[in-house]
C-alpha positions in Angstrom: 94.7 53.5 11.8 94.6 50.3 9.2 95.9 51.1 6.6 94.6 49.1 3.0 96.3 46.5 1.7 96.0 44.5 4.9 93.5 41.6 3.2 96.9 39.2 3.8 97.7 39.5 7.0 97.0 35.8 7.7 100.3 34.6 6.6 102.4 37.1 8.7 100.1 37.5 11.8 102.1 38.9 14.6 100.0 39.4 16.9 95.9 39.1 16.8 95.2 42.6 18.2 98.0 44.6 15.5 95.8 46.4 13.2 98.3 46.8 10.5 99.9 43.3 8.6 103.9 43.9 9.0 104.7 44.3 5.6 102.4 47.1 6.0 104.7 48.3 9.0 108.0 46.9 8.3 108.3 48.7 4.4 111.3 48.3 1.9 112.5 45.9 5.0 114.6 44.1 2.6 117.0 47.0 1.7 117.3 48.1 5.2 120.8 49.5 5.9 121.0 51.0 9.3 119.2 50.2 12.2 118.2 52.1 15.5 116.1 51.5 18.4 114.8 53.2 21.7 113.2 51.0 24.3 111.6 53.0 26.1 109.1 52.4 29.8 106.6 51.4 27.7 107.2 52.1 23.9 109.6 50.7 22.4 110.8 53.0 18.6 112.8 52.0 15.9 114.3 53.5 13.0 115.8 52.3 9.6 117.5 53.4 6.7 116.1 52.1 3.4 116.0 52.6 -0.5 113.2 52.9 -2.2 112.7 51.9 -6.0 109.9 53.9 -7.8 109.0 55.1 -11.1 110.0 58.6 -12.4 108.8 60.3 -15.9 112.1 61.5 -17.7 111.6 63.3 -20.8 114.6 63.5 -23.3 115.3 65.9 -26.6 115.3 64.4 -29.7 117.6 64.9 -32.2 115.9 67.8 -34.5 119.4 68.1 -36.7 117.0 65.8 -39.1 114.3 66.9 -41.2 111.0 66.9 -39.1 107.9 65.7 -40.3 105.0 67.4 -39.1 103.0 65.8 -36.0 106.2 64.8 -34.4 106.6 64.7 -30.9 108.6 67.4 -29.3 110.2 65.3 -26.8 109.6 61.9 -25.8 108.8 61.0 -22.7 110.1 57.5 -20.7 109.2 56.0 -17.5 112.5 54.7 -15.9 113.3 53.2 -12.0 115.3 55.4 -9.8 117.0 54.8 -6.1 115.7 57.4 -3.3 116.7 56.9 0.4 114.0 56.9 2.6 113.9 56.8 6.8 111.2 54.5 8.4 110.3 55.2 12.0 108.1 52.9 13.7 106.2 53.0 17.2 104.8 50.5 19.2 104.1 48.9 22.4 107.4 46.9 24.6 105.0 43.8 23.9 105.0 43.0 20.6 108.9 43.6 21.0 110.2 40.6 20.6 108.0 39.5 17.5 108.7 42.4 15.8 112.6 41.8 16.3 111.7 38.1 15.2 109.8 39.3 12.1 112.7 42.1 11.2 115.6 39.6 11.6 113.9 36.7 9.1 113.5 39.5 6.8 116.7 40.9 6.5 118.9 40.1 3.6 121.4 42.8 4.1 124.7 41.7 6.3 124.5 45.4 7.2 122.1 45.6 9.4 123.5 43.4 12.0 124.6 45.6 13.9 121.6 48.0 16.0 122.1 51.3 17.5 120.1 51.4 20.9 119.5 53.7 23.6 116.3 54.7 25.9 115.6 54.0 29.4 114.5 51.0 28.7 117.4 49.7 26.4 120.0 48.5 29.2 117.1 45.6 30.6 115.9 44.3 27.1 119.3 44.5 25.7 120.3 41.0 26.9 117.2 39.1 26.7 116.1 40.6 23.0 118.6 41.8 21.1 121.9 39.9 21.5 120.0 36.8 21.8 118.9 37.6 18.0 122.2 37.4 16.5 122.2 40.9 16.6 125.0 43.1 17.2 124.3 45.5 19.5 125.9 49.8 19.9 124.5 51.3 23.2 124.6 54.8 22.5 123.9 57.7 25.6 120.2 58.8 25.4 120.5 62.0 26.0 122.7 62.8 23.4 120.4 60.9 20.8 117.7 63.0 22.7 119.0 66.1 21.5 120.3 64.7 17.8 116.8 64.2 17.2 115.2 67.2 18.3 117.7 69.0 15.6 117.0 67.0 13.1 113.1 66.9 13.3 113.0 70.7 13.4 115.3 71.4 10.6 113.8 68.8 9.0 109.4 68.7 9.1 108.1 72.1 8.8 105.2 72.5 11.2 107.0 70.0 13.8 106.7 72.5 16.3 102.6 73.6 17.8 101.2 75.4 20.6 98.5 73.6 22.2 95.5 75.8 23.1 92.6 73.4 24.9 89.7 75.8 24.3 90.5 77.1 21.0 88.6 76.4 17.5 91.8 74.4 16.7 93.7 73.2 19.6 97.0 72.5 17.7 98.8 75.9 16.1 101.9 75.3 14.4 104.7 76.9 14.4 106.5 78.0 11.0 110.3 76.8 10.9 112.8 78.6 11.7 115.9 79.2 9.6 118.0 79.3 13.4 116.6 76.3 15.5 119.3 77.6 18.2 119.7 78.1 20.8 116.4 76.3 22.8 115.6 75.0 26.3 114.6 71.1 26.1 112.5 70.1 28.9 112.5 65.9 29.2 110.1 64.9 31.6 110.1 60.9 31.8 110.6 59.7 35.3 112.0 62.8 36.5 112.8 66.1 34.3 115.8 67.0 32.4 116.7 70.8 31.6 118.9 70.7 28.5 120.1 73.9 26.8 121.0 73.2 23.1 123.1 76.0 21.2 124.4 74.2 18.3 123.9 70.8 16.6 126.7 69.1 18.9 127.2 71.8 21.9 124.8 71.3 24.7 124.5 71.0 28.6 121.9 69.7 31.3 121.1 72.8 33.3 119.2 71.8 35.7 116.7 68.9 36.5 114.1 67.5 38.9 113.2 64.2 40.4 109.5 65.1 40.2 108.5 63.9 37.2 106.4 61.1 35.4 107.4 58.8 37.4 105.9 60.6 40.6 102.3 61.5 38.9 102.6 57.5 38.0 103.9 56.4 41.3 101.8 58.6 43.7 98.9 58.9 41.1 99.4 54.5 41.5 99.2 55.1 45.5 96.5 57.6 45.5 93.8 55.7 43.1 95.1 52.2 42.9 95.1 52.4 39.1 98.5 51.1 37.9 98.4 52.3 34.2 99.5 55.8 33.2 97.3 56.3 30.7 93.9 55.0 32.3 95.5 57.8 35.3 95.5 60.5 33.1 91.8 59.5 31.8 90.8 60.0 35.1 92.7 63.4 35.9 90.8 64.8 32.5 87.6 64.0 34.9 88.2 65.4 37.6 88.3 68.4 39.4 90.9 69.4 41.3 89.6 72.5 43.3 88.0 69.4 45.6 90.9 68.5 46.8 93.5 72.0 46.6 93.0 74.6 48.7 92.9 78.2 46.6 93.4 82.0 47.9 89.8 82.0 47.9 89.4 79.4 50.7 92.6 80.9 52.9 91.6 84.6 52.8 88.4 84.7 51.5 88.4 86.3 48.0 91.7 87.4 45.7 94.5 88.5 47.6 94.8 92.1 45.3 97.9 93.2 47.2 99.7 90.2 45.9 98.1 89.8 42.5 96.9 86.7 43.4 93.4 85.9 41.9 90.9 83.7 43.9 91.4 80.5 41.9 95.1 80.6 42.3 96.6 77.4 44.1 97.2 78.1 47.3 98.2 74.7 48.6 98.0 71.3 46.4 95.9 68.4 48.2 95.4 71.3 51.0 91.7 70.3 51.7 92.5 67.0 51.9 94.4 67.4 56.0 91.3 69.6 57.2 88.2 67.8 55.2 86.9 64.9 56.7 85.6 62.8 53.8 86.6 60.6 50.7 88.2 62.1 47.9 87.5 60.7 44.3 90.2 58.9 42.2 89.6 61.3 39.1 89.7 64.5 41.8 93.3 63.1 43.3 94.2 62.5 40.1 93.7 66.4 38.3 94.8 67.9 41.9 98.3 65.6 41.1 98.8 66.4 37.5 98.1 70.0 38.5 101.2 70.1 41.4 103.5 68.1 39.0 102.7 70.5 36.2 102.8 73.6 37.9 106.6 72.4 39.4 107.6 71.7 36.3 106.3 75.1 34.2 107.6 77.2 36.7 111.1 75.4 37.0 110.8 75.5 32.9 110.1 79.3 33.2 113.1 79.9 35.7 116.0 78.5 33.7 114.6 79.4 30.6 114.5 83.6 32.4 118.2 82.5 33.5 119.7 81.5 30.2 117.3 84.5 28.3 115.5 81.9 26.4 112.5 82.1 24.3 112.0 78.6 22.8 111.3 76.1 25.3 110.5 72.5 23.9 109.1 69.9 26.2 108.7 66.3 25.6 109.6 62.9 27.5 107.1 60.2 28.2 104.7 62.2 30.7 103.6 64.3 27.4 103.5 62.2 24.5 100.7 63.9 23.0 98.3 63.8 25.6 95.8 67.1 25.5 95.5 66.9 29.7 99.5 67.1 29.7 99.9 69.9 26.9 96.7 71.4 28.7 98.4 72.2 32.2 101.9 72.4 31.0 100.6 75.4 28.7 98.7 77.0 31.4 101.8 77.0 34.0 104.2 78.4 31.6 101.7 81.0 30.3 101.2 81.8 34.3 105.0 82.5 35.7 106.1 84.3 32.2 102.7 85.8 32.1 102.5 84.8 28.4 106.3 85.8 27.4 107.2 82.3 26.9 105.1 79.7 24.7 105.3 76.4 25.5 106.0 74.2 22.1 105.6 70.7 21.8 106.9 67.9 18.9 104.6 66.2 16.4 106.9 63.7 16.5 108.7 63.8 19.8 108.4 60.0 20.3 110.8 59.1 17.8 113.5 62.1 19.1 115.7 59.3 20.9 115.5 56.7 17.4 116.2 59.0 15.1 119.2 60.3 17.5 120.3 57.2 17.6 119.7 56.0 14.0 122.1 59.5 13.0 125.0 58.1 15.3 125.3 55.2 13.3 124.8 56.9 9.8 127.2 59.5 9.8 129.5 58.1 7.6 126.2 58.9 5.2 126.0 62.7 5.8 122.0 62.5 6.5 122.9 66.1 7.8 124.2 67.4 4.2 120.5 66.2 3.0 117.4 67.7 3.6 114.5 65.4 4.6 111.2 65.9 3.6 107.9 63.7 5.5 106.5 61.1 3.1 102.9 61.8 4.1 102.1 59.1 1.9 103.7 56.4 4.5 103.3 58.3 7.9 100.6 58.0 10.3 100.1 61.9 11.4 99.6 62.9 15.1 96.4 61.7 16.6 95.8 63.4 20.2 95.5 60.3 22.8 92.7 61.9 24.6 90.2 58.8 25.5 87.4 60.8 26.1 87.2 62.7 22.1 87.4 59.5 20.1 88.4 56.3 21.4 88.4 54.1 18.6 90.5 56.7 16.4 92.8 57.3 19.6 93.5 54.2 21.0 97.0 53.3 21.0 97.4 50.2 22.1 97.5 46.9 19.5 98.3 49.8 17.1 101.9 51.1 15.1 102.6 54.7 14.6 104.7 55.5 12.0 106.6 58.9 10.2 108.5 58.3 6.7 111.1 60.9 5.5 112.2 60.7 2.1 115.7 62.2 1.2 115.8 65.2 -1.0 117.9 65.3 -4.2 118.8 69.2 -2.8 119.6 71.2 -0.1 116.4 73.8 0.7 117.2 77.1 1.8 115.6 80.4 2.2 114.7 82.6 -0.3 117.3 85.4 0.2 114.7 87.9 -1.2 112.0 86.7 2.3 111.8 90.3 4.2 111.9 88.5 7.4 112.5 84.3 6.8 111.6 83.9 10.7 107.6 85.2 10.3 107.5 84.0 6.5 104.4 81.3 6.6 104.2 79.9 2.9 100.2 79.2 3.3 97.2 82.1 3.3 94.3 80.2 4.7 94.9 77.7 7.8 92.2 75.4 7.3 92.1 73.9 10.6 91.6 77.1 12.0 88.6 77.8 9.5 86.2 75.1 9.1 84.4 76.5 5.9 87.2 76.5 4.4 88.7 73.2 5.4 84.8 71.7 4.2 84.6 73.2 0.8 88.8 71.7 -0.3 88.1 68.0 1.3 84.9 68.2 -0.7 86.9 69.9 -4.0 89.9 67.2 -3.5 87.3 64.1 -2.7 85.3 65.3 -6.1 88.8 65.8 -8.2 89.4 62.0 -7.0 86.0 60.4 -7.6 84.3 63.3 -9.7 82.3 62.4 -12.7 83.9 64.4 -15.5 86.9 62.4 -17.6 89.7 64.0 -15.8 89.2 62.9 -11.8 93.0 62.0 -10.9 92.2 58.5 -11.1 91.4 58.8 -14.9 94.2 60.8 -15.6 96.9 58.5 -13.7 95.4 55.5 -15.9 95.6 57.4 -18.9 99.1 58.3 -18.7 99.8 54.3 -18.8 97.4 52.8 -21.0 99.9 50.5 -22.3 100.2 49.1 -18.5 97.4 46.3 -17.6 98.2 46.7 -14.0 97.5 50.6 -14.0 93.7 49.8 -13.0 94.7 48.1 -10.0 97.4 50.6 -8.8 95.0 53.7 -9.4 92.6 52.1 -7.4 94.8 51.2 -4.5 95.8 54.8 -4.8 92.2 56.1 -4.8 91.7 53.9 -1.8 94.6 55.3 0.7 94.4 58.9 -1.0 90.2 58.6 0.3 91.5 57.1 3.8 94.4 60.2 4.1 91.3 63.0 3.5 88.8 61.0 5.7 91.8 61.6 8.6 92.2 64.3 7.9 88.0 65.2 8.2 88.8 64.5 11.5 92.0 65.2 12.5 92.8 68.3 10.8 96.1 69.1 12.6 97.2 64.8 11.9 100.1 66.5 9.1 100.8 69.8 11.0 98.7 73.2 9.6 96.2 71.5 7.0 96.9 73.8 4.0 95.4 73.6 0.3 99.2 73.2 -0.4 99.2 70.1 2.2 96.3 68.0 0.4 98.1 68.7 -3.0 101.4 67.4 -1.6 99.9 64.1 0.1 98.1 63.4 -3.2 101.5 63.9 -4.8 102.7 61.5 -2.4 100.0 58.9 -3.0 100.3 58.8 -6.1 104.2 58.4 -6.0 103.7 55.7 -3.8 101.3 53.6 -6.5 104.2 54.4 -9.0 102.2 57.2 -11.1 105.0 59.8 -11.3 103.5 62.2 -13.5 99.3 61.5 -15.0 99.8 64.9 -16.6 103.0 64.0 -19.1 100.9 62.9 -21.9 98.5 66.3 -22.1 102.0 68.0 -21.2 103.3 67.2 -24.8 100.4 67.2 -26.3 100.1 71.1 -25.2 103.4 72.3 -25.4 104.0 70.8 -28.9 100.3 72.9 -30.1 101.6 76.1 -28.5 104.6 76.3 -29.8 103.1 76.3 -33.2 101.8 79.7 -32.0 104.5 82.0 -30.8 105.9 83.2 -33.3 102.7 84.7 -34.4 101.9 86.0 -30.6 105.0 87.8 -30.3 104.8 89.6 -34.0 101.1 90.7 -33.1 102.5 91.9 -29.7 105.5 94.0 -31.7 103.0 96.0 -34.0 101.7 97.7 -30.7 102.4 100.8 -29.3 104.8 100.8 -25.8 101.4 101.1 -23.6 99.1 98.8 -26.1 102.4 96.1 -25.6 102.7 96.5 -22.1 99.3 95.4 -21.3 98.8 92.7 -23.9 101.8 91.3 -22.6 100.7 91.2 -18.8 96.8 90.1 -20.0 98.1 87.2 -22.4 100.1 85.9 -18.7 97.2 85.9 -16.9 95.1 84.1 -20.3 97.7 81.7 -20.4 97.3 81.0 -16.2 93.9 79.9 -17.2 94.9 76.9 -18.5 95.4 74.7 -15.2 94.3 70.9 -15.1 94.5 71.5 -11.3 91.3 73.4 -11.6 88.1 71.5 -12.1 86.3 74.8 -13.7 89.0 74.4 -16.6 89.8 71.1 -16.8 85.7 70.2 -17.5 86.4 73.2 -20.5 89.7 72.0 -21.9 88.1 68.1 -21.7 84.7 69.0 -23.2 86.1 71.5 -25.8 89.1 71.0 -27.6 89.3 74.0 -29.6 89.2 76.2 -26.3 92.7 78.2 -27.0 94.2 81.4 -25.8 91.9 84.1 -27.7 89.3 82.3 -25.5 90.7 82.3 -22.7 91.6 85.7 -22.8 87.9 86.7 -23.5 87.5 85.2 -20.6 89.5 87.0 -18.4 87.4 89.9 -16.1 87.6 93.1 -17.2 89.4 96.0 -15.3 89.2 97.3 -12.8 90.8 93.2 -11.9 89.7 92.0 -8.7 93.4 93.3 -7.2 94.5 95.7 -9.5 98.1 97.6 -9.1 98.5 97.7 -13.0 98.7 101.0 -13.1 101.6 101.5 -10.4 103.1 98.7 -13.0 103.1 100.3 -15.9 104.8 103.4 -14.0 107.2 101.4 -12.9 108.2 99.9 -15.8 108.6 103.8 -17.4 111.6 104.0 -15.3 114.6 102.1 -15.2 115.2 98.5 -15.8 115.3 95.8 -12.8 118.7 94.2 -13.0 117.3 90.9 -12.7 113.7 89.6 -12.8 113.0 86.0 -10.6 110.4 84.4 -12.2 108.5 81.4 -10.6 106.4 80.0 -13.4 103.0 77.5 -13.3 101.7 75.3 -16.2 103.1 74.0 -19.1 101.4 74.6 -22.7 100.1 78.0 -23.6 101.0 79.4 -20.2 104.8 78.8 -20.7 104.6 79.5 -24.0 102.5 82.2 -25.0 102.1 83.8 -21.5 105.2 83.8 -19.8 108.1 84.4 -22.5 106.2 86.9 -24.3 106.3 88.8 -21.2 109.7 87.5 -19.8 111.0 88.3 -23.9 110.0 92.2 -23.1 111.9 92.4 -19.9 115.1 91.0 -21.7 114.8 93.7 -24.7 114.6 96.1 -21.7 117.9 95.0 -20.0 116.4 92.9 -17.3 118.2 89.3 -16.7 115.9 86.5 -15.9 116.1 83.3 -13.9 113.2 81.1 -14.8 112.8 78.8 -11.4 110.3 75.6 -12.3 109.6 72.2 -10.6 112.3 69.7 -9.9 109.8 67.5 -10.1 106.3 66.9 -11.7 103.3 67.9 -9.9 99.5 68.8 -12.1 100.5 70.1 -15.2 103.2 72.3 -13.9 105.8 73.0 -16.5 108.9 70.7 -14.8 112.8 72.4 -15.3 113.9 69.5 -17.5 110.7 70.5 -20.0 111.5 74.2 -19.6 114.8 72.9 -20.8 113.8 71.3 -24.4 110.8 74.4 -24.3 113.6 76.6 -24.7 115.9 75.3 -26.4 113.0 75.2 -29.5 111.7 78.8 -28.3 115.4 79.7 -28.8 115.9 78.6 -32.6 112.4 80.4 -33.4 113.6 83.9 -31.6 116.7 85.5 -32.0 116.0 87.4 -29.0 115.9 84.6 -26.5 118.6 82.5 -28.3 120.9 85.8 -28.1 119.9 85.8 -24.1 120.4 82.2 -23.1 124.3 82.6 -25.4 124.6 85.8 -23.2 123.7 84.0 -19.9 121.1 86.9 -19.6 118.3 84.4 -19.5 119.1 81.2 -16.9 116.6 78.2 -16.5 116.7 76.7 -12.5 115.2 74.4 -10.8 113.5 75.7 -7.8 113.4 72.0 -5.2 109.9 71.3 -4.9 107.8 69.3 -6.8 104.5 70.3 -5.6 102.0 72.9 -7.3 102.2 75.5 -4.2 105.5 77.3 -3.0 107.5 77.5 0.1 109.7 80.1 -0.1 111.6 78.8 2.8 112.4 75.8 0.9 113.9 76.1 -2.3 117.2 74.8 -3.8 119.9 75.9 -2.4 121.7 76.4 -6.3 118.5 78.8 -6.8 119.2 80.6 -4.1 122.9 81.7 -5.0 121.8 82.3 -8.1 119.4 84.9 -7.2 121.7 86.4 -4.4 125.1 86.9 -7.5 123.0 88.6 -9.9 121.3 90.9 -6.8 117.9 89.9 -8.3 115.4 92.9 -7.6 112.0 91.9 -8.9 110.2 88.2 -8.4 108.0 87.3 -10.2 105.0 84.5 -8.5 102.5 83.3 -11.1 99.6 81.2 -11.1 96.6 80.1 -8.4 98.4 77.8 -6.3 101.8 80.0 -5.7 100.5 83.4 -5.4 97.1 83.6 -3.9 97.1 79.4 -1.7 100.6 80.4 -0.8 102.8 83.7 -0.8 99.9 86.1 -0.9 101.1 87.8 2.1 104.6 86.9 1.9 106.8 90.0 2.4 109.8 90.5 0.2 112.9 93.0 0.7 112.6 93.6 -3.4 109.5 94.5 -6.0 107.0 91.8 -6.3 104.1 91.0 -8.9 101.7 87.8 -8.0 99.5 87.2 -10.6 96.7 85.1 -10.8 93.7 84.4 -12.5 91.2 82.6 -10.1 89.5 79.2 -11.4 87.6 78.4 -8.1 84.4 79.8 -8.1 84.1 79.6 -4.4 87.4 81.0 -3.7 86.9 84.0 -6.1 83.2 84.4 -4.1 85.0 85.0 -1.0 87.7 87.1 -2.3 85.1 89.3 -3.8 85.0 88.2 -7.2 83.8 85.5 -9.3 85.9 82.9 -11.7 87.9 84.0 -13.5 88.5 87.1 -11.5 92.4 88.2 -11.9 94.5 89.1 -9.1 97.6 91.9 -10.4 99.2 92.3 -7.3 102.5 94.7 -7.6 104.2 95.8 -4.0 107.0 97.1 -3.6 108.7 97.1 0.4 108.4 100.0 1.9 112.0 100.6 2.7 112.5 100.4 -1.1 109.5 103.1 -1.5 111.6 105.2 0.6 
């Protein structure tokens, strides 16, 4: 897992076998604030608090009291450095321990961080020798407690934390959507010997039970049985082996299945049972399955008891015995889907190594809040999960001489759930799964690997160096950004589940990321400006044309110039290779060359009926691109609903992402739509018409993560209708979402192998009305 940028790592070499140089590992070490660390049997984790300085694209109003001259800019654009906090989370072997303390303590400049949180098994023996004997001050803080700290935190925190692992299925991880509730769960800890924790709230919960057969008696005997004294080379050889060798099944007591009973044939009668009445050698890998089998099975059905006792559904396990390995999850899985028969799942933590750290690391950072935050993962600066199994890729799966490491970047907001989601706990943002559908998955790597290194004048790399010509250095950043973006999709080529579900929304986001992390906080600012200055120029005429129609004639211009304007997305290669190659392209065209009805999905007509009865009371409106979509698509359209009676909250990006229209350009947007149009000047006096920002800055939506402002907003004025607009919120994400209110997504499709297997072709237009069916009632 080297990462680039490791051509120095002469002058810092820690160690000869590290794959990563430390300041590769050890990032923004020098503002480090908090420190935490978990010495674990064999692992040691540690966790930092850190500020990050990066670049962000602010735009700001200008002063239009004075005479304009024509081809003035509408709003001018700067490039300024801005403070984030960021958590750093790093993994690696007890070895390289002391070095890496050595290399953090000559690097530290604040008197902070002298003081270190620590917990872990581990912690008590290497206090003494390491820490203290640093100069470092050191809290011992109780493990389980830290345990259980960062269990909460992780799955408020990561979306798709949580995965069922499925040995034999096309993809062996599924994820888990979060969960607005996280409580109450079962937390099964199986290090040495297994802890039963029930967690009902963030600081109320209770050991319930426990075992001494654990991980340290599939080591101990597994050490005993086949002389092999590491854990891992031990559970290599269980994945070889075969255990019905060496156990004793119904089969071989009575024969065949025991029907009476239930009991099938296979069934495990009696662990290491041949092994008192067979008189000859056993193999190491056969002991070695027949153990992991007996420990697992002890601990699933154990699991499955307390979690029938306290009527619990969620059962978490993690602890040192499971740290990712497939054989673990493998026969952990297939014990607790035996005694539940299939009633309980068992879940398992992308990150469940760094639980005790980041427990530890919230201890000693409360005075901060990082609870009143929400977290997001920087994918940008995290390693993803890699399965350990030795036998599917040893090079890419090799843990030792390497650092794992998750980044989390604080959020300026607090996400929420949509208040309008039907049912928030079965709400999944994405449509397509791609690593549960390879086609899929091959055709976006190969559309996101093209958009990167493509021919045509606006690849991402182009763009980013365009929107800083005046910088020298741009070259070199865009490059180093091409490089790690290229190593993040080559992963991913090969470990689909590495970032949790591996959505279209996903490879958007860690290309966001990537391109944060090389300082390019917005390539798109410059055509932004450009666009939104030229369309402006044109409303006024697009809304007298549209008043000279007839009700029915309006309606339907109205909804046809949205989806024209939708067409105009840099995003999409299809229209970014037009809009590069020909200039003049503009919104007649593009509405030539939307399809003609009947639309690919076409509820128009239950549309128009609606809209012959009563006004909504207030229409949510998630909105796409900047430039003619904005401009001449969406307030047209948004204009009508006003002069019907229907408020309206336009939600946009926090942030920039593509050429999405961001809420502090929807801000100057309107404020010039306003002066033009009496009719949105009169709504935005009248608070009818309210701009908010909706969190996210990434091109797809999450409905289960959106600012938490937005989200009281649209629960005071009992919003009824939401509106979803362009390719990436309505058809990559929220397709299927349910709603409890009326819904249009609309979409025009600029993919033409997505619109193939929709059905259509490009261009194709997606006018998708529903309205729940309680409502129908």
């Amino acid at each position: 897992m080297a990462l680039s940028g490791g051509a120095d790592r002469g002058s810092h070499s820690m160690d000869k076998s590290i794959t990563l140089p430390p300041d590769e590992i050890f990032r923004n070490l020098e503002n480090a604030k908090r420190f935490a660390i978990d010495i674990g049997g064999s692992l040691t984790k540690l966790a930092y608090y850190s500020t990050v300085q990066h670049k962000v694209a602010k735009v700001r109003s200008f002063d239009h009291s004075a005479k304009e001259t024509e081809g003035d800019p509408l709003y001018e654009i700067s490039v300024q450095e801005e403070i984030t906090a960021r958590l750093h989370f790093i993994k690696f072997e007890n070895a390289y321990i002391e070095t890496c303390l050595d290399f953090i303590k000559d690097h530290l400049v604040n008197t902070e961080t002298k003081v270190i949180k620590a917990t872990g098994g581990g912690a008590y023996k290497m206090i003494q020798t390491c820490l203290e004997f640093k100069d470092l001050l050191v809290d011992k803080e109780d493990e389980m407690t830290c345990l259980i700290k960062g269990c909460n935190f992780v799955l408020k925190n990561i979306p798709h934390e949580a995965f069922v692992y499925a040995k034999h299925a096309d993809s062996e991880f599924r994820f888990q959507n979060t969960h607005p509730d996280i409580f109450p769960y079962l937390l099964i800890n199986i290090g040495s010997g297994v802890s039963i924790v029930k967690v009902e709230a963030e600081d109320k919960f209770e050991r319930i039970g426990g075992s001494s057969i654990g991980g340290g008696t599939f080591w101990g005997l597994g050490a005993l049985l086949t002389k092999t004294k590491r854990f891992d080379e031990l559970l290599q050889l269980a994945s070889k082996g075969q255990h019905t060798n060496v156990d004793m099944l119904v089969k071989d007591i009575y024969g065949g299945a025991y029907g009476s009973l239930g009991l099938t044939g296979d069934l495990i009668a009696s662990s290491f049972g041949k092994s008192a009445t067979t008189d000859k050698e056993f193999s190491k890998e056969d002991m070695a399955k027949s153990l992991l089998h007996m420990i697992s099975n002890d601990i699933g059905q154990l699991a499955c008891l307390y979690a029938k006792l306290h009527n619990l559904t969620r059962v978490y396990f993690g602890g040192f015995f499971i740290r990712g390995h497939p054989v673990t999850m493998h026969t952990i899985t297939y014990s607790i889907n035996f005694f539940t028969k299939g009633e309980v799942q068992a879940l398992f933590l992308r990150h469940e190594g760094y639980l005790g750290a980041i427990g530890a690391f919230l201890k000693g950072a409360e005075e901060d809040n990082p609870n009143q935050y929400s977290w997001g993962e920087n994918y940008a600066g995290s390693s993803g999960l890699m399965s350990v199994s030795p036998e599917l890729n040893p090079v890419q799966r090799a843990r030792s001489g390497t650092f794992d490491m998750l980044e989390m970047d604080r959020l300026e907001r607090q996400l929420v759930n949509l208040p309008l989601l039907q049912d928030p706990t079965s709400y999944i943002p994405d449509t397509v799964d791609l690593t549960e559908d390879a086609l899929a998955r091959e055709h976006w790597l190969y559309c996101f690997e093209e958009a990167l290194d493509g021919s045509t004048g606006s690849t991402v790399v182009k763009r980013a160096i365009a929107s800083q010509k005046d910088q020298p250095e741009a070259v070199e950043r865009a490059e180093k950004f091409r490089q790690k973006y290229r190593h993040k999709l080559q992963t991913l080529r090969h470990q689909p589940f590495a970032y949790g579900s591996l959505t279209v929304r996903s490879l958007l986001d860690t290309r966001e990321h990537c391109l944060n992390e090389f300082n390019f906080p917005d390539p798109y600012s410059k055509i932004k400006q450009k666009e939104n200055d030229m369309a402006l120029k044109y409303y006024l005429r697009v809304v007298k044309s549209v008043e000279e129609l007839s009700w029915e004639q309006r309606q339907f211009t109205l909804a046809k110039g949205l989806l024209a304007g939708n067409v105009f997305d840099w995003g999409a290669k299809a229209v970014s290779d037009v809009l590069e190659s020909d200039p003049e392209f503009g919104f007649e065209q593009a509405k030539q060359q939307l399809q003609e009805r009947p639309w690919l999905v076409d509820a128009y007509n239950q549309w128009i009926e609606r809209l012959k009865g009563p006004p909504h009371k207030c229409a949510l409106f998630f909105v796409d691109n900047s430039g003619i979509d904005i401009i001449l698509g969406v307030f047209p359209f948004i204009r009508e609903l006003l002069i019907r009676g229907t408020e309206v909250v336009l939600a946009s990006n926090s942030g920039p992402a593509l050429n999405d229209v961001t809420n502090s350009e929807l801000q100057i947007l309107t404020e010039r739509i306003a002066a033009m149009d009496p009719v949105i000047h009169t709504a935005l006096k009248e608070d009818r018409l309210a701009l908010v920002q909706n969190g996210s800055s990434s091109p797809c939506l999450d409905l289960s993560r959106l600012d938490k402002v937005l989200a009281t907003v649209v629960r005071e004025r009992g919003t009824d209708l939401v509106i979803i607009e362009g390719m990436g919120r309505a058809i990559h994400t929220n397709y299927y979402a349910m709603l409890s209110c009326e819904s249009l997504k609309l979409a025009v499709i600029k993919n033409s192998w997505l619109a193939e297997r929709l059905g259509g072709k490009l261009f194709s237009v997606v006018f998708k009305y529903e309205v729940p069916s309680k409502a129908q009632g």
